[in-house]
C-alpha positions in Angstrom: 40.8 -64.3 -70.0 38.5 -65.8 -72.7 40.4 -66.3 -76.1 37.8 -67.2 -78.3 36.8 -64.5 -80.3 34.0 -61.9 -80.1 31.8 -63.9 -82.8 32.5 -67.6 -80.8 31.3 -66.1 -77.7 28.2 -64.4 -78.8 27.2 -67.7 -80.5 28.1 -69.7 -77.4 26.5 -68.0 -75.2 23.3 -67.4 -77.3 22.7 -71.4 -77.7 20.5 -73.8 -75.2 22.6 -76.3 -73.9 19.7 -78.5 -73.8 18.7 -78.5 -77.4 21.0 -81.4 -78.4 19.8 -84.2 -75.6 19.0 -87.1 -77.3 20.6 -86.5 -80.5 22.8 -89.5 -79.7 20.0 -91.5 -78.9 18.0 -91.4 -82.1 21.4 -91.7 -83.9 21.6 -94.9 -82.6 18.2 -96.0 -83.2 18.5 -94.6 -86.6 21.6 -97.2 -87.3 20.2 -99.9 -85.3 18.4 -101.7 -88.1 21.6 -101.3 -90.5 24.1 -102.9 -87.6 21.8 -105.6 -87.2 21.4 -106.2 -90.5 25.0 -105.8 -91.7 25.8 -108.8 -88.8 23.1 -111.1 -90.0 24.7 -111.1 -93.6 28.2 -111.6 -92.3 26.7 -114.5 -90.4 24.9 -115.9 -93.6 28.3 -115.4 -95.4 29.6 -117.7 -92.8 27.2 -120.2 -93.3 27.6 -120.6 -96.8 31.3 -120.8 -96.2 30.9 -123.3 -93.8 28.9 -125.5 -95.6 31.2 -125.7 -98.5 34.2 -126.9 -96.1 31.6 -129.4 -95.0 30.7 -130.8 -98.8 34.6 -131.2 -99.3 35.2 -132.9 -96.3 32.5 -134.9 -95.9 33.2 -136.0 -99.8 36.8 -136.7 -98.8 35.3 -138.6 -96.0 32.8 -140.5 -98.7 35.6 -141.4 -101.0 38.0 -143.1 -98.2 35.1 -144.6 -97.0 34.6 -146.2 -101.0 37.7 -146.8 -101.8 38.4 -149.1 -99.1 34.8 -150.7 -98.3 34.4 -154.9 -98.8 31.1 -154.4 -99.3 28.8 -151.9 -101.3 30.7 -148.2 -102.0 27.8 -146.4 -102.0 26.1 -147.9 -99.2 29.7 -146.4 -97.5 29.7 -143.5 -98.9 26.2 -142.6 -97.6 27.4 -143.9 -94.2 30.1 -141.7 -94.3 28.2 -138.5 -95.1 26.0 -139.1 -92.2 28.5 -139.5 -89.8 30.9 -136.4 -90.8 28.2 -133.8 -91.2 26.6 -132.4 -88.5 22.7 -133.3 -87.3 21.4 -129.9 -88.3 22.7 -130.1 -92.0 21.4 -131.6 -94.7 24.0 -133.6 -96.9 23.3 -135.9 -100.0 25.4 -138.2 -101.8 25.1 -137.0 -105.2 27.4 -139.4 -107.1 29.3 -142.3 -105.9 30.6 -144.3 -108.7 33.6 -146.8 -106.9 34.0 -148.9 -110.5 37.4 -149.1 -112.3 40.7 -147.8 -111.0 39.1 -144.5 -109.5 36.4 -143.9 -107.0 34.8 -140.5 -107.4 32.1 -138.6 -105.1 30.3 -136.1 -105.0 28.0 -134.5 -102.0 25.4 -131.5 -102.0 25.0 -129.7 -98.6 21.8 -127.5 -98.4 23.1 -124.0 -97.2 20.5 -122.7 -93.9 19.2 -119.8 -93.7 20.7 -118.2 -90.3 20.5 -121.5 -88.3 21.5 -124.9 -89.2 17.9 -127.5 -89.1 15.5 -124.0 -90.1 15.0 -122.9 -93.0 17.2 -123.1 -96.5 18.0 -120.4 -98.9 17.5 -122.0 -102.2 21.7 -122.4 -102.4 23.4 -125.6 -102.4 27.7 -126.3 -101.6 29.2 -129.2 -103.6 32.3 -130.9 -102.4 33.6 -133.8 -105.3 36.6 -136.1 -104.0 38.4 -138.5 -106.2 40.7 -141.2 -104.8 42.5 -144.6 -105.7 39.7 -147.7 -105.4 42.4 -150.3 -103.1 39.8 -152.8 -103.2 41.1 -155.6 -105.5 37.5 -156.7 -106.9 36.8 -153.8 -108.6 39.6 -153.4 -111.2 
């Protein structure tokens, strides 16, 4: 016993089976573009994330490094830099002034452009770290 009704049936019946192969297919191919390029900005929105939690830690790294150097505090805080950020970023000691009681720094990271060592989107991260200057010729 069919319990459709009379209307359901006729229309059923009436309709090619075949006439909706591929329809998932081109749907697919239709969104493709928009999945890819959905992913590729949540993977730039990373990036720029990223390279703001590596201008504040490699400025926190800097400003330890300046704080308690014997020598030169900006020499250290460029040595620093180098050594905490990655070899594919690009990291520049903006400010490093380790006179008086304070010893403030600050560090620009260029953000990349989908990989880290290509290309950069004109964007920049800034970290700035202050700490106490322990070395006793400086105050």
């Amino acid at each position: 016993m069919n319990l459709l009704p009379a209307h359901r049936r006729r229309a059923a019946a009436g309709r090619d089976v075949r006439s909706d192969r591929g329809q998932t297919a081109i749907e697919f191919v239709g969104t493709l573009p928009l999945i890819l390029l959905t992913l590729a900005l949540l993977w730039q929105a990373g990036l720029v994330c990223y390279a703001y939690i590596l201008a504040g830690n490699a400025a926190d790294k800097a400003v330890r490094a300046a704080a308690v150097a014997a020598g030169d505090p900006k020499a250290a805080c460029e040595r620093a830099v180098h050594e905490d950020v990655p070899g594919g970023w690009s990291a520049v000691v903006e400010a490093c002034d380790g006179t008086g009681e304070l010893v403030t720094v600050q560090v620009r990271v260029d953000v990349p452009l989908l990989f880290p060592g290509a290309f950069s989107v004109p964007m920049h991260a800034t970290g700035e770290a202050k700490a106490r200057n322990e070395r006793r010729d400086a105050w």
